[in-house]
C-alpha positions as CSV (number, residue, x, y, z in Angstrom):
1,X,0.0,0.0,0.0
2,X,1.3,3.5,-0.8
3,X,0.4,5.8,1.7
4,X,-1.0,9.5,0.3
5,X,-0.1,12.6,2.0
6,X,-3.4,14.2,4.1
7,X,-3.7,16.9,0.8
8,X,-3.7,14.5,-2.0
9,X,-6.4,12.1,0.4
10,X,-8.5,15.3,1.0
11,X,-8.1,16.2,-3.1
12,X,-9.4,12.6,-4.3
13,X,-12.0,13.1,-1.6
14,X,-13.1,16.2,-2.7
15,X,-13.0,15.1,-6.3
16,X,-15.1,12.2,-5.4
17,X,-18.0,14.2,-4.3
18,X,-17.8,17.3,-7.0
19,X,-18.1,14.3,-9.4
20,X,-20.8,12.8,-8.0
21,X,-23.1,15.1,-7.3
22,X,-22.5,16.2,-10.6
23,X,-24.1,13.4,-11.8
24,X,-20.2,12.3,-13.5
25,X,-20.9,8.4,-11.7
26,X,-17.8,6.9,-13.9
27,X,-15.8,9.9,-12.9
28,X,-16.5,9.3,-9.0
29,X,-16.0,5.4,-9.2
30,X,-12.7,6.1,-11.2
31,X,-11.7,9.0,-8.5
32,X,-12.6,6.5,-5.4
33,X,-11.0,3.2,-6.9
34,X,-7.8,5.1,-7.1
35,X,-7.9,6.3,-3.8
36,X,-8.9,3.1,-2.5
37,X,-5.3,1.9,-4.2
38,X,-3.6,4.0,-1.8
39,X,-6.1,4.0,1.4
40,X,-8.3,0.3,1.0
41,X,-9.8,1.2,4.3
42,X,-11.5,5.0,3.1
43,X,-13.5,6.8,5.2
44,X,-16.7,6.2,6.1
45,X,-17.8,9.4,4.3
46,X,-16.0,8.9,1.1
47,X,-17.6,5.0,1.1
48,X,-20.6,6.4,1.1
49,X,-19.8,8.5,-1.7
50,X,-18.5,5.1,-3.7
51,X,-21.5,3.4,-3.0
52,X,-23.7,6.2,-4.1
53,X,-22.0,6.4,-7.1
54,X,-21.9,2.5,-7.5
55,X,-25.6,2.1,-7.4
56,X,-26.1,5.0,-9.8
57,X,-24.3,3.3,-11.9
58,X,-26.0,-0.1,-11.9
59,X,-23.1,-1.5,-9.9
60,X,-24.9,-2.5,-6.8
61,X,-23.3,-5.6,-6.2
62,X,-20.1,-3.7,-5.6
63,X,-21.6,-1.1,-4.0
64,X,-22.6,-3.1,-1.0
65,X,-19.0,-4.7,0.3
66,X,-18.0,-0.9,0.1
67,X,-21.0,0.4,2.4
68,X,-21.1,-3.1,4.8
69,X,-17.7,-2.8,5.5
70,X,-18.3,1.0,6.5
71,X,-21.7,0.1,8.4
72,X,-19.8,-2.6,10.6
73,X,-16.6,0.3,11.2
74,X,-18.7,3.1,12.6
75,X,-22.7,1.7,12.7
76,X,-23.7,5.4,13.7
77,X,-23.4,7.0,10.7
78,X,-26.8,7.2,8.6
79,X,-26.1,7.8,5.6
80,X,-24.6,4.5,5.0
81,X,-26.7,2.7,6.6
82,X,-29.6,4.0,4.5
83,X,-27.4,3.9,1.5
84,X,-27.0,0.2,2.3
85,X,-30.6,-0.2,2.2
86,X,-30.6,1.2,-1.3
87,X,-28.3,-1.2,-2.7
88,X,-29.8,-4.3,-1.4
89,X,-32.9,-3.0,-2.7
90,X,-31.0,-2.0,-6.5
91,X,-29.1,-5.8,-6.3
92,X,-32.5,-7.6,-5.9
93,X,-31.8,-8.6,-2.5
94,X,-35.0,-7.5,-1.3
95,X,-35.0,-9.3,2.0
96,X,-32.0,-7.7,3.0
97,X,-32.7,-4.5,1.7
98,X,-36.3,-4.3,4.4
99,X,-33.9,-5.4,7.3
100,X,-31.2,-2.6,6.8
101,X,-34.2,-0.2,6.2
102,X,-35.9,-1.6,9.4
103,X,-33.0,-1.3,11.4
104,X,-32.4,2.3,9.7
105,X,-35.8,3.0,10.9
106,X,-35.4,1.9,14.7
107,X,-31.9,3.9,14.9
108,X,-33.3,7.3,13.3
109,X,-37.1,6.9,13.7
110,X,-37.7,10.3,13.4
111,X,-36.1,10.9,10.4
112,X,-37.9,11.4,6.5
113,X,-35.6,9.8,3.7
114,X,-37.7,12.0,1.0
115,X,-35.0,14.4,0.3
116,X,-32.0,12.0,0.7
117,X,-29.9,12.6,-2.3
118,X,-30.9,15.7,-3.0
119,X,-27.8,17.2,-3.7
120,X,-27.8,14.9,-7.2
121,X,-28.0,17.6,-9.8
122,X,-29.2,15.1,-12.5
123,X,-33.0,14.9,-12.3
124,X,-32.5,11.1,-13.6
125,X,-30.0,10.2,-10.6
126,X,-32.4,11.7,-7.8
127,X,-35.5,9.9,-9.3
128,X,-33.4,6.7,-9.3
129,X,-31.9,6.8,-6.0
130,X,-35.3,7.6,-4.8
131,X,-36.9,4.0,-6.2
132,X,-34.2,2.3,-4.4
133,X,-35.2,3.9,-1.3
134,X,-38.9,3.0,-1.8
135,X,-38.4,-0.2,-2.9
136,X,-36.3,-0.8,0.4
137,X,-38.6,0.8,2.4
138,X,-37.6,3.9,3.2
């Protein structure tokens, strides 16, 4: 493993999100997969942002390793949890999919899921994002 200095990590993070939200999914996934080269343990915030950008992309399958692996590190983040939810939902793995989002749903009962990704610029992403979410139960 190569380590990166803190400034090049913080610029592939940053990259990582602009991309995304952006609605560049390849661009993300390209920007995360290197930085995963040099850290394979990211943060829990930029796994998040990989397995947004995986499911976006149809790549839910490797989308959830990413986000169970950042679930199981620090279990009190939301996002991924919820995110996790999504991709069960997007890989078929429907069974799954309504035990993360009951669990999500115990943890943060309070909480609406109706505006989650609405930082997406693309119209497309947000609408697709939001199916998963329904169809996990959220």
């Amino acid at each position: 493993m190569i380590e990166l200095n803190g400034s090049d990590a913080e610029s592939y993070s940053g990259l990582l999100q602009v991309l995304l939200w952006r609605g560049d999914t390849a661009g993300a996934i390209a920007a995360a997969e290197l930085l995963r080269q040099f850290q394979p343990h990211i943060s829990v915030d930029n796994a998040f942002y990989l397995g947004t950008a995986y499911v976006l992309a149809d790549r839910s399958a490797d989308a959830i390793p990413v986000l169970e692996e950042a679930v199981d590190r620090n279990p009190g983040v939301q996002f991924n949890q919820v995110m996790l939810a999504a991709a069960y939902a997007a890989a078929g793995r429907q069974q799954e999919a309504a035990q993360q989002a009951q669990m999500v749903h115990q943890r943060f009962p309070r909480q609406s899921f109706q505006q989650f990704g609405s930082l997406l610029r693309d119209p497309e992403q947000r609408e697709k994002l939001a199916r998963a979410l329904k169809t996990a139960g959220l």
